[in-house]
MDAnalysis code that builds the backbone (N, CA, C; Angstrom):
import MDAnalysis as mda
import numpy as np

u = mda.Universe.empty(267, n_residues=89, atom_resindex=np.repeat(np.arange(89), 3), trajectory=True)
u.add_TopologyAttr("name", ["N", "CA", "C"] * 89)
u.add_TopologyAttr("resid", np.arange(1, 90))
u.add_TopologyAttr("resname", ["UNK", "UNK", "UNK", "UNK", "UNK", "UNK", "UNK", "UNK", "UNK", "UNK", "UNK", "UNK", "UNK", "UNK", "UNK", "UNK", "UNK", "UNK", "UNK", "UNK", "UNK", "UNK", "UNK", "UNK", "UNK", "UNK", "UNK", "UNK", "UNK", "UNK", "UNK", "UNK", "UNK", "UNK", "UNK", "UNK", "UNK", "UNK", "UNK", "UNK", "UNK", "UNK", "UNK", "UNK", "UNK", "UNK", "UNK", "UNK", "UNK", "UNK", "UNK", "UNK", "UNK", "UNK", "UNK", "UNK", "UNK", "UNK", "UNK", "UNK", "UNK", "UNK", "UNK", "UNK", "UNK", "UNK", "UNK", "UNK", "UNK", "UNK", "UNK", "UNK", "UNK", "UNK", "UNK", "UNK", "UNK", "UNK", "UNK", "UNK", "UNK", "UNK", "UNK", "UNK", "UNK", "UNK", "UNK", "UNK", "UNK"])
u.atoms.positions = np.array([
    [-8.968, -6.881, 6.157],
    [-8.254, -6.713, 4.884],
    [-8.906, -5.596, 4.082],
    [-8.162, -5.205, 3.381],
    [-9.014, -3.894, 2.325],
    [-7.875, -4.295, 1.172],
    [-9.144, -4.062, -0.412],
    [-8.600, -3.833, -1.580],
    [-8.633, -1.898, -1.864],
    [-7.232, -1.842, -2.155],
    [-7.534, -0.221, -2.675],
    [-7.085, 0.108, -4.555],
    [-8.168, -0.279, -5.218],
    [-8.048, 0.292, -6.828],
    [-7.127, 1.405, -7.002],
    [-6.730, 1.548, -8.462],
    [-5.860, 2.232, -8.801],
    [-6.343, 2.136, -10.514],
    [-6.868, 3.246, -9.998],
    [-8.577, 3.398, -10.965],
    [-7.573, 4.463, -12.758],
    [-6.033, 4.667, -12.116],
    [-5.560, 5.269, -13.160],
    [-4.940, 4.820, -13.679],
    [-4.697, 3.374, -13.886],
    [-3.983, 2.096, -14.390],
    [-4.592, 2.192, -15.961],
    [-3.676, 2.083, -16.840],
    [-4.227, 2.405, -18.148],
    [-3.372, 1.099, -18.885],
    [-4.470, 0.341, -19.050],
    [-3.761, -0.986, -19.653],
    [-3.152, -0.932, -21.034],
    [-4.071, 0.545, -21.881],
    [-3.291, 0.389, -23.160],
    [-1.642, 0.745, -23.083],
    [-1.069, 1.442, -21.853],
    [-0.210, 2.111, -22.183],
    [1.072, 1.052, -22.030],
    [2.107, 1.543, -23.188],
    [2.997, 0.309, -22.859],
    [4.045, 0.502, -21.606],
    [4.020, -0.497, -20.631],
    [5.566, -0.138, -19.758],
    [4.847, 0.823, -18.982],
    [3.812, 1.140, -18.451],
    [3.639, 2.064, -17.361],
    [4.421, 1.536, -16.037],
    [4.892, 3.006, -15.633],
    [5.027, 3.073, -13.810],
    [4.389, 3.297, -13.116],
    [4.041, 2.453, -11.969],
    [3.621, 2.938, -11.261],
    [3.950, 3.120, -9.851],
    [3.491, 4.036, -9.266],
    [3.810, 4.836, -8.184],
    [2.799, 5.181, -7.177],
    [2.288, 4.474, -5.564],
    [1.660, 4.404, -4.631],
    [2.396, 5.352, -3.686],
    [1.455, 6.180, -2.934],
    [2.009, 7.271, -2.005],
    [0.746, 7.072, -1.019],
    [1.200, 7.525, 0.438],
    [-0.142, 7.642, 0.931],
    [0.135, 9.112, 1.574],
    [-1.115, 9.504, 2.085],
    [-1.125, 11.226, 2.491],
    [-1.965, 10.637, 3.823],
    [-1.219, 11.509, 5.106],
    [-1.656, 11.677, 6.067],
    [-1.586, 12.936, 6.754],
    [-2.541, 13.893, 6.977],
    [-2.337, 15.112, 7.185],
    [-0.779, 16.175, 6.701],
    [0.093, 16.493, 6.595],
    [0.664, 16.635, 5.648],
    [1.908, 15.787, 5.407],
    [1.813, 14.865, 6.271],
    [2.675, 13.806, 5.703],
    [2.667, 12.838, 4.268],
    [3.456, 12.537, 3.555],
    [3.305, 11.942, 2.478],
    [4.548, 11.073, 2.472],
    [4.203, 9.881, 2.158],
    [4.822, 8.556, 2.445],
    [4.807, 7.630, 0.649],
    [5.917, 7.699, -0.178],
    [5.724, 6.410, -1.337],
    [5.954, 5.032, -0.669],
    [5.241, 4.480, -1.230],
    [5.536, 2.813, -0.120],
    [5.037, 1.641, -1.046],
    [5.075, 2.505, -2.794],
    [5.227, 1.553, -3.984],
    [6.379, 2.439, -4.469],
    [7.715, 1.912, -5.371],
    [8.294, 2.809, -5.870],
    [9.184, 2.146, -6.793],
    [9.344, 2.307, -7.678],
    [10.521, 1.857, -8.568],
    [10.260, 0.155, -9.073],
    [9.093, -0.303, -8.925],
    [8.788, -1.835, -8.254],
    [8.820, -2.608, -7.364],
    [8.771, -1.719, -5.844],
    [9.284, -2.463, -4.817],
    [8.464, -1.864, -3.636],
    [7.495, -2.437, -3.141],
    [7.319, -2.181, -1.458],
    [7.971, -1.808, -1.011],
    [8.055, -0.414, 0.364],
    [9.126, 0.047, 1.243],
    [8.386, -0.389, 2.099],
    [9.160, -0.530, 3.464],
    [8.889, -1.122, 4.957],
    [7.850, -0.069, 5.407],
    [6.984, -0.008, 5.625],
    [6.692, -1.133, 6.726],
    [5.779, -2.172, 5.870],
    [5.505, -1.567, 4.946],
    [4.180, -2.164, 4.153],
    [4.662, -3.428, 3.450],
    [6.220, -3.809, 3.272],
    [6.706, -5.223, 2.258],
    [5.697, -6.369, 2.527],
    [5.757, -6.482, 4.412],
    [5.213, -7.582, 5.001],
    [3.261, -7.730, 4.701],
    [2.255, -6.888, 4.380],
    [1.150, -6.680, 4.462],
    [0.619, -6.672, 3.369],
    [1.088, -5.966, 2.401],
    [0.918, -5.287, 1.177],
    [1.103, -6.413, -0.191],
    [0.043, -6.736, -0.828],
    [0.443, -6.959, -2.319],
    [-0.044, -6.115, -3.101],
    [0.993, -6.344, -4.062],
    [0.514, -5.113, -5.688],
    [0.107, -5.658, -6.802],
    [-0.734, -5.433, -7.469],
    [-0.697, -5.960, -8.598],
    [-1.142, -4.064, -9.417],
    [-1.048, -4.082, -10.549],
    [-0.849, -2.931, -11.428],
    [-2.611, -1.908, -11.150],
    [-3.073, -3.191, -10.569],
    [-4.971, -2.869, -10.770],
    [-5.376, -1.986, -9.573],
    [-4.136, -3.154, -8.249],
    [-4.798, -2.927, -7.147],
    [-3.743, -3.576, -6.416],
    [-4.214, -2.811, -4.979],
    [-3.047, -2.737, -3.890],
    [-4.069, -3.320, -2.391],
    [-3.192, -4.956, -2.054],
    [-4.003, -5.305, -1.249],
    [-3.222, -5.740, 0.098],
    [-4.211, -4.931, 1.059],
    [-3.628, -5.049, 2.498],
    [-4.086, -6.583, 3.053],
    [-3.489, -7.067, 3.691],
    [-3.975, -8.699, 4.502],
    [-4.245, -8.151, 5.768],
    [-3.974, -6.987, 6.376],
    [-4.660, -6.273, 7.838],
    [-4.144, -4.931, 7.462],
    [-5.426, -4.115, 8.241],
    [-5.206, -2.722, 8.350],
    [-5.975, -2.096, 9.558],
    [-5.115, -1.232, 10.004],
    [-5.335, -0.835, 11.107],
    [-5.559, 1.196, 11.260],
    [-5.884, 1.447, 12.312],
    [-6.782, 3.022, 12.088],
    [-5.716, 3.780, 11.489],
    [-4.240, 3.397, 11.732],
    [-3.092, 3.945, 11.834],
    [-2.728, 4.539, 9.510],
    [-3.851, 3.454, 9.281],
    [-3.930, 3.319, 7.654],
    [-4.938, 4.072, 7.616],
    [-5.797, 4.938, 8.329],
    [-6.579, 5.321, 7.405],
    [-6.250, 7.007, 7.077],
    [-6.362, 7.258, 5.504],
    [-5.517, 8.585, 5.309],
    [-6.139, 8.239, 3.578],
    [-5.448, 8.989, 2.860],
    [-5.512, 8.796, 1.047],
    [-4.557, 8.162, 0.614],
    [-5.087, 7.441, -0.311],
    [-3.667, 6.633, -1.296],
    [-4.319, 7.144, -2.927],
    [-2.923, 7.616, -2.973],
    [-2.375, 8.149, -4.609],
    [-1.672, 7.147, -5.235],
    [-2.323, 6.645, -6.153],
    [-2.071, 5.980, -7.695],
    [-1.670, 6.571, -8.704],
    [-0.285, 6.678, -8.908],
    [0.325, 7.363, -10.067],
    [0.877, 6.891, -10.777],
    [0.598, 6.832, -12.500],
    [0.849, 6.223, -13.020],
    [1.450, 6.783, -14.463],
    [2.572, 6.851, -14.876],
    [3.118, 7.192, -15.781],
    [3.555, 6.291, -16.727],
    [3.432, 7.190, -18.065],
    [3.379, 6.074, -19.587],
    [4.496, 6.026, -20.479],
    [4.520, 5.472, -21.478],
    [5.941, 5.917, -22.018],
    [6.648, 7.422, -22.807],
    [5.165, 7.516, -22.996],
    [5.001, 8.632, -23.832],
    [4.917, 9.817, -23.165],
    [5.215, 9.811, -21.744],
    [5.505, 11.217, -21.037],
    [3.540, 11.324, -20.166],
    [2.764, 10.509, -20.636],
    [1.395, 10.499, -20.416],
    [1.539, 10.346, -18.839],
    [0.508, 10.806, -18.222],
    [0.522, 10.174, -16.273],
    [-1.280, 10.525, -16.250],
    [-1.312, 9.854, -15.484],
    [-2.884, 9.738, -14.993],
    [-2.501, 9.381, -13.348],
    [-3.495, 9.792, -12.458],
    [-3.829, 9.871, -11.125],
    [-5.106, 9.630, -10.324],
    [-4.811, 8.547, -9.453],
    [-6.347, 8.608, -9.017],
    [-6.125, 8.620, -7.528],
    [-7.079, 9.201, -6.843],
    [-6.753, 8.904, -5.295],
    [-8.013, 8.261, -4.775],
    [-7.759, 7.336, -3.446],
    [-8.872, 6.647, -2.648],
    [-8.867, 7.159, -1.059],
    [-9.821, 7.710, -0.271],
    [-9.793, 7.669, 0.782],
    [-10.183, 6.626, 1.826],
    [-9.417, 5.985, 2.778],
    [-9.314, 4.893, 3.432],
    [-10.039, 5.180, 4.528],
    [-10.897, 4.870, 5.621],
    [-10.873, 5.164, 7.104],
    [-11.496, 3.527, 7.709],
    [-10.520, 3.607, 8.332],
    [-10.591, 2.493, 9.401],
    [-10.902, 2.577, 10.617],
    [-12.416, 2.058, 10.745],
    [-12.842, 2.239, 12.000],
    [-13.024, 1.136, 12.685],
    [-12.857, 0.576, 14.101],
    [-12.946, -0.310, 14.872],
    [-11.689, 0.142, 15.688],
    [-11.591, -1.366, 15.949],
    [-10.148, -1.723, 16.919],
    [-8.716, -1.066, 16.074],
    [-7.800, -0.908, 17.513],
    [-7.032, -0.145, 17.218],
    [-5.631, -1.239, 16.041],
])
C-alpha cells in the first residue's frame, strides 16, 4: 500500500478543486477529476482532499503524481510526489 500527500491542499480555501494527474515519461494520465476516480484506479484508490491512498501498487505505478488544487478565488497551488516501486512485479 502507499499514502501519496497532496502537500497543496489549502484548507483555508473555500470549495477547492482538486485535481490528481500522474506523469509517466511523457505520458500524463488525470485519474482524480471533477470528483471522481477514472478506471483503472476507482477499484484501488481512495481520496480524501489530504491524501490519495493506494490498497496495492505495483512497479507499473511508479512515475510522479501532481496535486492540483484550485480555489475560488482563481488561487491554485501544486505539489508533486515521486513514487518508485521496487520489488515484485
Amino acid at each position: 500500500a502507499a499514502d501519496i500527500p497532496c502537500a497543496a491542499f489549502q484548507s483555508g480555501w473555500s470549495n477547492p478543486r482538486i485535481e490528481w494527474k500522474f506523469q509517466k515519461g511523457s505520458s500524463l494520465v488525470l485519474f482524480y477529476y471533477g470528483g471522481e476516480l477514472t478506471e483503472p484506479y476507482k477499484n484501488r484508490v481512495q481520496f480524501s482532499p489530504t491524501t490519495i491512498h493506494f490498497s496495492t501498487v505495483t512497479r507499473e505505478d511508479t512515475g510522479k503524481y501532481i496535486c492540483e488544487v484550485v480555489g475560488d478565488g482563481s488561487q491554485i497551488a501544486k505539489s508533486e510526489v515521486n513514487l518508485i516501486v521496487q520489488g515484485a512485479a
